[in-house]
LOTOR-52829 format. One record per atom (N, C-alpha, C): residue in one letter; x, y, z. Coordinates in steps of 0.05 Angstrom, whole numbers, plus 5000, padded with zeros to 4 digits. Example, Ala and Ser with C-alpha at 12.3 -4.5 7.8 and 13.67 -1.06 7.14 Angstrom:
BEGIN
A526448865156 A524649105156 A526449345156 S525749555142 S527349795143 S525850015157 
This chain:
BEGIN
X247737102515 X246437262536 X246837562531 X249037652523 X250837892512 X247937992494 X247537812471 X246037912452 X243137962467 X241637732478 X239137742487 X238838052504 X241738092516 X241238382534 X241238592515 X243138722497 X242438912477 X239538832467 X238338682462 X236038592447 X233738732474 X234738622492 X232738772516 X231838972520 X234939172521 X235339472528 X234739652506 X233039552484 X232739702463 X228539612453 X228039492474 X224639522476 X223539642499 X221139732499 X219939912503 X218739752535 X218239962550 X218139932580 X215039652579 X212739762555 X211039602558 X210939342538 X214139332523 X214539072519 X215638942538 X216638982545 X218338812570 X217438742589 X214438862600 X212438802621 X210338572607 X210138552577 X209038392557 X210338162559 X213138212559 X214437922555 X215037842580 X215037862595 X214537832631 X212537652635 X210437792626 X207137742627 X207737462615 X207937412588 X207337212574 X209636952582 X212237102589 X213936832602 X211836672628 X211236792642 X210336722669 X207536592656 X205836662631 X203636532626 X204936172608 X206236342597 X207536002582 X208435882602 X210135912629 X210335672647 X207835612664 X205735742667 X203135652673 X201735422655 X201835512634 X200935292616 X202435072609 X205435112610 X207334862609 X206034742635 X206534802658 X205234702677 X203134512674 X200834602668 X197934542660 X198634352645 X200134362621 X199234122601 X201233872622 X203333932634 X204633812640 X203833532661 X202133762683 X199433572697 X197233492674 X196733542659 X194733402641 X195733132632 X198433192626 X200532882616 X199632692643 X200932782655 X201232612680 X198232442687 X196732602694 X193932542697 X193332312669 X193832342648 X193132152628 X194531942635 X197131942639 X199031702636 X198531562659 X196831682688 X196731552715 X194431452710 X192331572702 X189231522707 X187931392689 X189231412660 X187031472635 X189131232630 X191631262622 X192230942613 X192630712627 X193130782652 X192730512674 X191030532674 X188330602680 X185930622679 X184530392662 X185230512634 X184230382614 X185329992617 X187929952620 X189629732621 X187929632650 X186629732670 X186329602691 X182329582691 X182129682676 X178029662669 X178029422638 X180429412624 X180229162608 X181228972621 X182328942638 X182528682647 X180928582672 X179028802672 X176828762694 X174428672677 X174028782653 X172128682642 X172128332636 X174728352617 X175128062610 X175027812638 X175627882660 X175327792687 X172527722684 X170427912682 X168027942695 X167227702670 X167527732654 X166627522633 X167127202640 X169727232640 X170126902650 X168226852678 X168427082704 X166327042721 X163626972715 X161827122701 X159427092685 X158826812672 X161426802662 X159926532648 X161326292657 X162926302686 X162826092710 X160425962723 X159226302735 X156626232750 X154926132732 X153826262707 X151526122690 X152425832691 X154925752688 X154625412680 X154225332702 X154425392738 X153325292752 X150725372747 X150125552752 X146525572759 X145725422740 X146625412709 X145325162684 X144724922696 X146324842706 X145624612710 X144324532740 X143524792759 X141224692781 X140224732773 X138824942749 X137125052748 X135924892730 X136724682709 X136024422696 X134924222708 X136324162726 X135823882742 X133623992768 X131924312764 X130524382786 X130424262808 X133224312818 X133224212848 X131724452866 X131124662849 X130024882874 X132025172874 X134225142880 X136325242882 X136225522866 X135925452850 X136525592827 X133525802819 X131925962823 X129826122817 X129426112791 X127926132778 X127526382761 X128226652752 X127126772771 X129227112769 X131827092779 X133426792788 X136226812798 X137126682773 X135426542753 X137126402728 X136926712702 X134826842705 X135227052691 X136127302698 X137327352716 X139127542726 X142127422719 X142327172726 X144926982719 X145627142686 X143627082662 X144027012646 X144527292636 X142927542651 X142927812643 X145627982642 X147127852659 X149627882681 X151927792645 X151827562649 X153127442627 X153027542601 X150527662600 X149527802569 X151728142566 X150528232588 X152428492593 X154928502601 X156728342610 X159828282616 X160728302578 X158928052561 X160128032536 X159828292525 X156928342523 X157328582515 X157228852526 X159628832552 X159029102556 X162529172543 X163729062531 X166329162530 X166229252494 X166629452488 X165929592458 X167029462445 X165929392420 X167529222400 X168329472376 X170329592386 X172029782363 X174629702364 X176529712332 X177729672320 X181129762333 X179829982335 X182630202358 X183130142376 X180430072394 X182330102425 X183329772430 X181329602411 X182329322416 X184329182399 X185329262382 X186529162370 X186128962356 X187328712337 X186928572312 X185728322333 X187628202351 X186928012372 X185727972385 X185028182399 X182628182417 X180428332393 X179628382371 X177228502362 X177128192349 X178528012339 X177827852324 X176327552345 X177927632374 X177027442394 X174827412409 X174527752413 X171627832433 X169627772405 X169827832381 X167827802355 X167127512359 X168927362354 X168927072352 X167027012374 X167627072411 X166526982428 X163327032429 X162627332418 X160427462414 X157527272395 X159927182369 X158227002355 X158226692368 X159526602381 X159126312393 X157026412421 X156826652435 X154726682459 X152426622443 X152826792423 X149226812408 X149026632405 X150126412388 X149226102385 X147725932402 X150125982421 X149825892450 X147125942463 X146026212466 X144326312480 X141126112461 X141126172437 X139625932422 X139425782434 X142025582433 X140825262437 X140125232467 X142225402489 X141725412514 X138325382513 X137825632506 X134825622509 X132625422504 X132725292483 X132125072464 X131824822479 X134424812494 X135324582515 X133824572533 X133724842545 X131924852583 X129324812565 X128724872545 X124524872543 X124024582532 X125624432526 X125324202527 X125723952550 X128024072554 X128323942586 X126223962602 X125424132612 X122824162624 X120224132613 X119224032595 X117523902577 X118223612580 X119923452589 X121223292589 X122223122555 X122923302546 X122423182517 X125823172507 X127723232520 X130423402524 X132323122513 X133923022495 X135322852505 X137822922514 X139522682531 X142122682542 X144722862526 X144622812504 X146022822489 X146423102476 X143723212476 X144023542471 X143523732496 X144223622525 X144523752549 X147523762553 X149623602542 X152123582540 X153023722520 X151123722495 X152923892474 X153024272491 X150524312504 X151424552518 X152824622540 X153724432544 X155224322574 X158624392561 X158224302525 X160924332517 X161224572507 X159424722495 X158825012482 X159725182507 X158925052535 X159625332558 X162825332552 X164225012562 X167125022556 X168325172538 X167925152513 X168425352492 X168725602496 X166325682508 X165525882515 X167926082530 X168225812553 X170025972577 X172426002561 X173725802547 X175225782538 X177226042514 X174026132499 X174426402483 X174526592507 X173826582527 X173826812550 X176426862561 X177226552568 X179626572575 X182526672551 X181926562533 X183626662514 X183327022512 X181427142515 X181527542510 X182027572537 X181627412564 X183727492581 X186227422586 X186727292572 X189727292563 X191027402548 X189727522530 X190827702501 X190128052516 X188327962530 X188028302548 X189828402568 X191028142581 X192928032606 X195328122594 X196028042568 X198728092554 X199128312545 X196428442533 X196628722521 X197328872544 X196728902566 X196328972589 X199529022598 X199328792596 X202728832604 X204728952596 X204328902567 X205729132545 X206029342546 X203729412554 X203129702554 X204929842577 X203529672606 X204929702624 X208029772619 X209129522611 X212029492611 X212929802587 X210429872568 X212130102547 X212230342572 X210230372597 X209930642614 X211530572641 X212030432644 X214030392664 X216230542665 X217930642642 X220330742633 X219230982643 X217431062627 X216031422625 X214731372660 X215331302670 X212931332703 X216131352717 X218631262713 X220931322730 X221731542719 X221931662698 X222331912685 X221232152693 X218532092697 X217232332709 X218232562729 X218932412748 X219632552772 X222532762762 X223832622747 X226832762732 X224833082704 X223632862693 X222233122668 X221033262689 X219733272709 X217933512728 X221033662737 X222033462743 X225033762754 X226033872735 X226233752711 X228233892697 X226634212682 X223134072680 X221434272668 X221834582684 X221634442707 X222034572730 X224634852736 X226034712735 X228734782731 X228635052711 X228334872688 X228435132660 X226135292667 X223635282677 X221935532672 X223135762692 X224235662709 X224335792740 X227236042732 X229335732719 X231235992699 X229936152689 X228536132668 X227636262645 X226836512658 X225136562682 X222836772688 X224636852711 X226236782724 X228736882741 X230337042720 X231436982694 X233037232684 X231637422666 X228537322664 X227237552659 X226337842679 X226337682704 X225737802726 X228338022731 X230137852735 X233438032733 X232938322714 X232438242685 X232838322667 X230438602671 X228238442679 X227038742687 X227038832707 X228738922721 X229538882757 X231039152739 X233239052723 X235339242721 X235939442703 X232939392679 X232139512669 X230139782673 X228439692692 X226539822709 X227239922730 X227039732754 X226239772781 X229539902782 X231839812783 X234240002778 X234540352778 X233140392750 X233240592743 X232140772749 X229340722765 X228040882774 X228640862807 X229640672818 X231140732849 X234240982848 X235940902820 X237241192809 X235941462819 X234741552801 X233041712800 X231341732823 X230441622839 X229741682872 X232141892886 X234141712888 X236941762905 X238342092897 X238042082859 X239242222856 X236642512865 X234042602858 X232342642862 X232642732888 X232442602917 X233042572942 X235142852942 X236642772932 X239843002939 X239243242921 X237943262905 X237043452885 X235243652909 X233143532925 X231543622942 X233543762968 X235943692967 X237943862987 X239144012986 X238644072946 X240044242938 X243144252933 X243243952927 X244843822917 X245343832888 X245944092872 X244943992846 X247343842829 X250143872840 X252543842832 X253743502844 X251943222838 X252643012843 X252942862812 X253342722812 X254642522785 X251642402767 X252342462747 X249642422729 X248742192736 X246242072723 X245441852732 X246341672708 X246941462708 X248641222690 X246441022685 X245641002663 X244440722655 X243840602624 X244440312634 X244240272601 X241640242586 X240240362595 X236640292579 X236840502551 X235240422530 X235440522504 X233340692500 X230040562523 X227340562517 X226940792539 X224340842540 X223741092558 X224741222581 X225241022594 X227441112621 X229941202607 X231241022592 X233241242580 X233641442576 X231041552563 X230741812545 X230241942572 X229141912594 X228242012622 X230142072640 X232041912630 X234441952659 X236542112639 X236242152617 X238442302601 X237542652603 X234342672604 X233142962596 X233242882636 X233142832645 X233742902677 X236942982679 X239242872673 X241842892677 X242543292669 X240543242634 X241343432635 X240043712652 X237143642661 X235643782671 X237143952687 X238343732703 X240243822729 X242343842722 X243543842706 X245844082706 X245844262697 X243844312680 X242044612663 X241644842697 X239644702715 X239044792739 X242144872759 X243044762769 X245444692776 X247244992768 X248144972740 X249645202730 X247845442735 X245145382727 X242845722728 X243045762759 X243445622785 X242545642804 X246045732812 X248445622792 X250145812806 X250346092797 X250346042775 X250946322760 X249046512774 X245646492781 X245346652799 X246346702825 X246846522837 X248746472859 X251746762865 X252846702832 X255646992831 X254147182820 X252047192813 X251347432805 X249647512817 X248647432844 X248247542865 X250047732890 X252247532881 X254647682895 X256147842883 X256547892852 X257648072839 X255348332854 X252248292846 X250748502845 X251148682883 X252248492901 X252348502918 X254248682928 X256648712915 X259048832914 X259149042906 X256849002873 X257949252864 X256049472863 X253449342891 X251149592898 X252549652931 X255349602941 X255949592969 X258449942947 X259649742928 X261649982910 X260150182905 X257650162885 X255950372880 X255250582897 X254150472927 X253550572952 X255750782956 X258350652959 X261250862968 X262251042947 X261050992925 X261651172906 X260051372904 X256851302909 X254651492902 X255751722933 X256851632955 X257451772983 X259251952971 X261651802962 X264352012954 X263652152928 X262052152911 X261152362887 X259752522908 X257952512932 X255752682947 X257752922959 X260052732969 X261052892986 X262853132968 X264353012944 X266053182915 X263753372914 X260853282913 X259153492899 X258453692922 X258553642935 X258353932967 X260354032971 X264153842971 X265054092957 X265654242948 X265454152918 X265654312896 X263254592902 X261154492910 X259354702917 X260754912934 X260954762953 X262555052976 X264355142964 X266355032953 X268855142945 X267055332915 X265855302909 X264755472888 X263055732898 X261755682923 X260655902935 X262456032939 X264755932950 X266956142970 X268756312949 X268356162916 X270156312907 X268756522880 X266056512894 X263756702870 X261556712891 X261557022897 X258457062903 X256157162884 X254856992882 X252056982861 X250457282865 X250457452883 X249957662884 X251657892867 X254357852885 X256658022866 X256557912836 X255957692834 X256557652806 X253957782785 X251057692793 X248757872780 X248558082783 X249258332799 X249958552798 X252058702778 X254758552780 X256458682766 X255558682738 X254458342728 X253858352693 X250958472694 X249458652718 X247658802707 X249359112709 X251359212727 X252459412723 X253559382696 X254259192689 X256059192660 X254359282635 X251759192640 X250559072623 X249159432619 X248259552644 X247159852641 X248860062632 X251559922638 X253760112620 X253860152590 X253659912585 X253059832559 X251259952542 X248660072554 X245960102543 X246660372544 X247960572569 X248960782566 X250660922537 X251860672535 X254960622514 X254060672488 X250960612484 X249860482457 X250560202452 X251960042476 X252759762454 X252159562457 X249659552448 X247259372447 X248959102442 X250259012429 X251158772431 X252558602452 X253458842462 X256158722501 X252458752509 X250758932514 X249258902527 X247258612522 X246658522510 X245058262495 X246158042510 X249157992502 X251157842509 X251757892542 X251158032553 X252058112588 X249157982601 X246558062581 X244357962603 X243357672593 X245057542570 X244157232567 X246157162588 X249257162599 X250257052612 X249257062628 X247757272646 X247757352672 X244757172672 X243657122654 X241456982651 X241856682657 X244056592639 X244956322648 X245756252682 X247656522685 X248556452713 X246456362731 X244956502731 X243156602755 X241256272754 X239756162719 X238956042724 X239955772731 X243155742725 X244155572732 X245155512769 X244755632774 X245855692809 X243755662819 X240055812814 X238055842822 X236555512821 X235955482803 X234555272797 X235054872808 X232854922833 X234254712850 X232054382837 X230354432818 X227454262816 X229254152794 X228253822792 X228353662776 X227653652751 X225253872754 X223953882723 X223654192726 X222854252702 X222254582695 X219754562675 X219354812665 X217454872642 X219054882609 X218054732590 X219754802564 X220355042552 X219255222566 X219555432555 X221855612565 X223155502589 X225555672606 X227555422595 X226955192591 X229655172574 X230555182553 X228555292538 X228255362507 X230355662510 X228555852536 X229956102535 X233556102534 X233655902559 X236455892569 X237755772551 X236655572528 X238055412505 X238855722479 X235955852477 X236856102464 X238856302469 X238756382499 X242556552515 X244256382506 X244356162514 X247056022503 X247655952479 X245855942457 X245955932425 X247156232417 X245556452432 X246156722422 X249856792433 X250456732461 X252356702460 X254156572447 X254356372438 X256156262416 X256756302386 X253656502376 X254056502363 X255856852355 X254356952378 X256757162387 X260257012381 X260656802391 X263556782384 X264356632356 X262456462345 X262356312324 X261356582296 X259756722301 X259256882279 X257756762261 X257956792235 X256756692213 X257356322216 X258756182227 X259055982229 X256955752237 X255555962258 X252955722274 X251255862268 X249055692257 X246855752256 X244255582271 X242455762278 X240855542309 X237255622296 X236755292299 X233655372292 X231555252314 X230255362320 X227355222333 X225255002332 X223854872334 X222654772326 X219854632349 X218154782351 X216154702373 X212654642371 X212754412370 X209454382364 X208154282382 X209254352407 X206854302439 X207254592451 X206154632471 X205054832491 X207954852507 X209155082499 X211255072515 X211655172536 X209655312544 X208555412575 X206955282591 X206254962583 X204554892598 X206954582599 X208554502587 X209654252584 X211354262606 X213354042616 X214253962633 X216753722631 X219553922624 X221653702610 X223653712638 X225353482643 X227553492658 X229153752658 X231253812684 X232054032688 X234353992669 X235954262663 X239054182646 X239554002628 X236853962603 X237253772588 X238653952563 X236954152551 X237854282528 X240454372523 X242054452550 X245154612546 X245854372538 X246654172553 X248554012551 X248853932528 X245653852509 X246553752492 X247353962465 X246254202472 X247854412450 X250054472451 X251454402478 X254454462475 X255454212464 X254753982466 X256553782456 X255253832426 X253453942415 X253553952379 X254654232378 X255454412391 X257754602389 X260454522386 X261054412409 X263954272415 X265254132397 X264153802392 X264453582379 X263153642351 X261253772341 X259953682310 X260154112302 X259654272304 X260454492294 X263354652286 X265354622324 X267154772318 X269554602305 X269354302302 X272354242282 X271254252247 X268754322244 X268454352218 X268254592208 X270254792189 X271454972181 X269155132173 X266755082165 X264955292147 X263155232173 X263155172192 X261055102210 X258955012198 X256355032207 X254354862206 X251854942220 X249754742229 X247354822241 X246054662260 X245354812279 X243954622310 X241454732300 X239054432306 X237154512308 X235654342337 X233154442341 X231554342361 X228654282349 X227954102357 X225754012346 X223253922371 X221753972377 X220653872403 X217453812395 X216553612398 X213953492391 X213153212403 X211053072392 X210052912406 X211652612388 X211652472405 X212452162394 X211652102377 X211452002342 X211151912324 X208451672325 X210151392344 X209451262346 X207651192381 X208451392387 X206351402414 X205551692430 X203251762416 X202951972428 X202752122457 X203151962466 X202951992501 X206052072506 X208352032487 X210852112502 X212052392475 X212852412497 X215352792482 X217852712469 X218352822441 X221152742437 X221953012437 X224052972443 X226353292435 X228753112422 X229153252400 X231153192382 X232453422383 X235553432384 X238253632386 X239653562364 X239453622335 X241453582317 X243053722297 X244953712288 X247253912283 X248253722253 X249553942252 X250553892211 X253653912215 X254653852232 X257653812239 X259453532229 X261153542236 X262653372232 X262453052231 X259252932253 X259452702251 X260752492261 X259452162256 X261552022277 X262151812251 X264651652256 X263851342239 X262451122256 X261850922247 X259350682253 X261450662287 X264050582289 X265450372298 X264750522327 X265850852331 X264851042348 X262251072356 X259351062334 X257251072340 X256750882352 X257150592353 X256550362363 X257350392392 X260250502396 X261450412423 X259650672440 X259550912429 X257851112441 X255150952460 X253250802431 X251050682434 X251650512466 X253850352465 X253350182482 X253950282509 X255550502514 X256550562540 X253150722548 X251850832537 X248950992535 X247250722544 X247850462541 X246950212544 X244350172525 X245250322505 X243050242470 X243450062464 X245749932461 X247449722454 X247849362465 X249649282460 X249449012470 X251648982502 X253449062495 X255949042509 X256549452522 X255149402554 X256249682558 X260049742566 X260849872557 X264249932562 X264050132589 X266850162600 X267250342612 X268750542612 X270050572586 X271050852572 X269051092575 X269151262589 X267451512587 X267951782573 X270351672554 X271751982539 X269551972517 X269151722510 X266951852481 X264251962483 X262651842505 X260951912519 X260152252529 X262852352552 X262752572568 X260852582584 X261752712596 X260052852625 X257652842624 X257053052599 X254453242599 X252952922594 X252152912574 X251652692556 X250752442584 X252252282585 X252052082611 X250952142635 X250352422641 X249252532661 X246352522646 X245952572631 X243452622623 X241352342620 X242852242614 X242351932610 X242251772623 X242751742654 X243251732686 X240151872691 X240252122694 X238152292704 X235352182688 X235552112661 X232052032641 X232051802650 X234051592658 X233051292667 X232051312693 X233451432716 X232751432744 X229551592739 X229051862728 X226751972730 X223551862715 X224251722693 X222951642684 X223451252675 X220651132676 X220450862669 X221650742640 X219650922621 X219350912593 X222051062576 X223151202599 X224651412579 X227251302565 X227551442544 X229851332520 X231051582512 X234351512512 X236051712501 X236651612467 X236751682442 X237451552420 X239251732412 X241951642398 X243651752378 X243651652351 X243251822329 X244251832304 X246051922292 X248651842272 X249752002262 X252151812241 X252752042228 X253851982192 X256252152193 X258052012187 X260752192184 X261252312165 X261752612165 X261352842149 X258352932145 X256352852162 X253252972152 X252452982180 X253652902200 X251653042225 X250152802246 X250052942270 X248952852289 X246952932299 X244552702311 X242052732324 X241752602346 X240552692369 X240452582392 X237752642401 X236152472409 X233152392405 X233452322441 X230852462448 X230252472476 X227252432483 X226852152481 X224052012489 X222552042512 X220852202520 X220152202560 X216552232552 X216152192577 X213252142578 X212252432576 X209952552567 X208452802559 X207152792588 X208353102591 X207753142618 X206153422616 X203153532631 X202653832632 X201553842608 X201853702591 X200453862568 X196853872569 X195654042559 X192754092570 X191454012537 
């Protein structure tokens, strides 16, 4: 049974409805032939055993009556008709021969007996005849009205003998079906019995193959719909399609399950850390108002543009064009740094204010820095974020010029996107000192270029991360890029959408 079940659990949903099908058709037809038996053995061979011994009956009857009617119908007492002596005789003709003279169904005894009787009627029917047309001619003698008187005897006599040999066969037969007629009722139960097993553990078998597995899968389904996704896989031993169905379901749901928690904490991480963000973006608001005040209170922006223009007229008085150069780029910076409240500006004022602060440095750097230009849009009509250019010339001042001994060179490059002309790049790059990969990478990722952002902000800085904060929040498209080679220099690539240009 062990085996028949692996043998089960390893065919296919529409074999098993096949072999279902065909068990339940073979006990139909066992059935069928089974009443077909029966029906032969009740009808067709008693039948047969009870119409041969009706025939052989009817014969000895037949040729009872003829020997009466022979002899009224001889001695014309009246009695006897004409159409009642040849109906008599018609009667007698068809009794002999109405019973088939074949080899099979009669066997050696009765084909050799009914033959025998067949050729003594015919004789018979001769002289019979022979007899009456003389008899009534009166020409008949005694003596050959008795020889047919002895021919009937005979007659009966071969009659009686095939009903006796039909009487016996009869019985034989009987007595071989007798056995098989008490049997019956035991072979219909037992037939019985086994088909009813048979298609009962097929039924099981697809009960628990089938209907099982898919009541599983309801239940588990059911609790799935409650959002239940965390209940016990579904268990079954099928090999064939439901198998493969309840296995890509098990895992369906716990694929779902884990995605539905993991959003679940990362709803609540995001939840925490936009409630953190919130109290942080408040306490940087509030550091930045007062750093402000505390910066108003300890510089007035008036006193201060005044004095580096008194300084600066002294200077011109002085002849010394260089304190003077150097007095009105600072006072240039100050002013635009304190002044300038807009998000965006024109490229051309931060080109200026990138030039004061190049000229200043290079005031302190000397032959060391060298600063180049580079502009192929409308720089009076364009439109770049506020405070982009310092920051990044001081960090290729700071970090890539001043630890390398012969200094080096900042350049600016400002033009249209390569690969999309609709956006602005500004490139800031310097011939300084450089980074290695391990640094450029971790830079990359805290900038979130990368895979994994950190939260180290010393390699990064202020300037830098601010700027990169300010091009994501202001713009959709916008991209910060770094390049750079240790001992050959750094580039910092500033992607934003082309804005103003005519």
């Amino acid at each position: 049974m062990k085996k028949v079940r692996r043998i089960w659990e390893k065919l296919t949903i529409s074999n098993k409805i096949r072999m279902f099908t065909t068990s339940v058709f073979v006990a139909i037809v066992a059935a069928l032939l089974f009443d077909v038996w029966i029906v032969r053995l009740f009808v067709m061979d008693f039948n047969d055993i009870m119409e041969a011994n009706s025939k052989c009956g009817e014969i000895v009857a037949a040729l009872n009556r003829e020997t009466d009617a022979f002899d009224e119908y001889v001695r014309s007492t009246g009695s006897v008709s004409d159409e009642d002596w040849t109906r008599c005789t018609r009667q007698t003709h068809d009794a002999i021969y109405g019973i088939p003279l074949t080899y099979n169904s009669l066997g050696d005894g009765r084909y050799a007996q009914l033959q025998a009787l067949r050729f003594a009627y015919d004789k018979y029917c001769s002289y019979r005849n022979q007899v009456i047309s003389e008899y009534h001619s009166e020409q008949v003698y005694v003596k050959k009205l008795y020889d047919v008187y002895t021919m009937q005897k005979y007659l009966s006599l071969y009659a009686q003998r095939l009903v006796d040999m039909t009487m016996e066969e009869g019985n034989a037969r009987y007595r071989q079906l007798l056995p098989v007629v008490f049997r019956v009722p035991f072979i219909a139960a037992g037939l019985s019995v086994i088909l009813f097993y048979v298609i009962l553990q097929i039924s099981r078998l697809l009960n628990r193959s089938v209907t099982a597995p898919v009541l599983k899968l309801a239940n588990a389904s059911r609790k799935i719909a409650a959002n239940d996704y965390f209940i016990d896989d579904v268990v079954v031993d099928n090999k064939d399609e439901l198998g493969e169905m309840v296995s890509a379901f098990n895992k369906m749901k716990f694929a779902t399950g884990e995605y539905i928690k993991a959003m679940e904490e990362r709803r609540e991480a995001l939840d925490k850390l936009h409630a953190q963000e919130l109290e942080n973006l408040e306490i940087e608001k509030q550091l930045e108002t007062m750093n402000l005040e505390l910066l108003k209170s300890q510089i007035n922006p008036h006193f201060l543009f005044n004095t580096l223009n008194v300084i600066a007229g002294t200077a011109n008085l002085e002849g010394a064009a260089t304190t003077e150069r150097m007095t009105e780029a600072l006072s240039s910076l100050f002013r635009y740094n304190l002044k300038t409240q807009t998000k965006e500006s024109l490229l051309s004022q931060e080109l200026k204010i990138s030039g004061d602060y190049m000229y200043l440095q290079k005031m302190r750097f000397g032959s060391r820095v060298e600063y180049e230009v580079k502009c192929e849009v409308d720089e009076g009509s364009v439109i770049v974020p506020t405070f982009t250019f310092q920051p990044l010339l001081e960090n290729a001042i700071i970090h890539g010029i001043s630890p390398k001994v012969e200094g080096g060179k900042v350049s600016v490059a400002v033009g249209r996107d390569e690969s999309d002309d609709n956006r602005l790049s500004i490139e800031v790059s310097d011939t300084g000192v450089g980074m290695d990969n391990d640094t450029l990478c971790k830079i990359r990722q805290q900038l979130g270029c990368g895979e994994t952002p950190e939260t180290d902000k010393d390699l990064v800085g202020i300037g830098l991360g601010n700027i990169n904060r300010r091009l994501r929040a202001m713009y959709d498209n916008a991209a910060l890029q770094i390049d750079s080679k240790k001992d050959v220099g750094t580039t910092i690539r500033i992607l934003i959408p082309l804005q103003g240009a005519q």
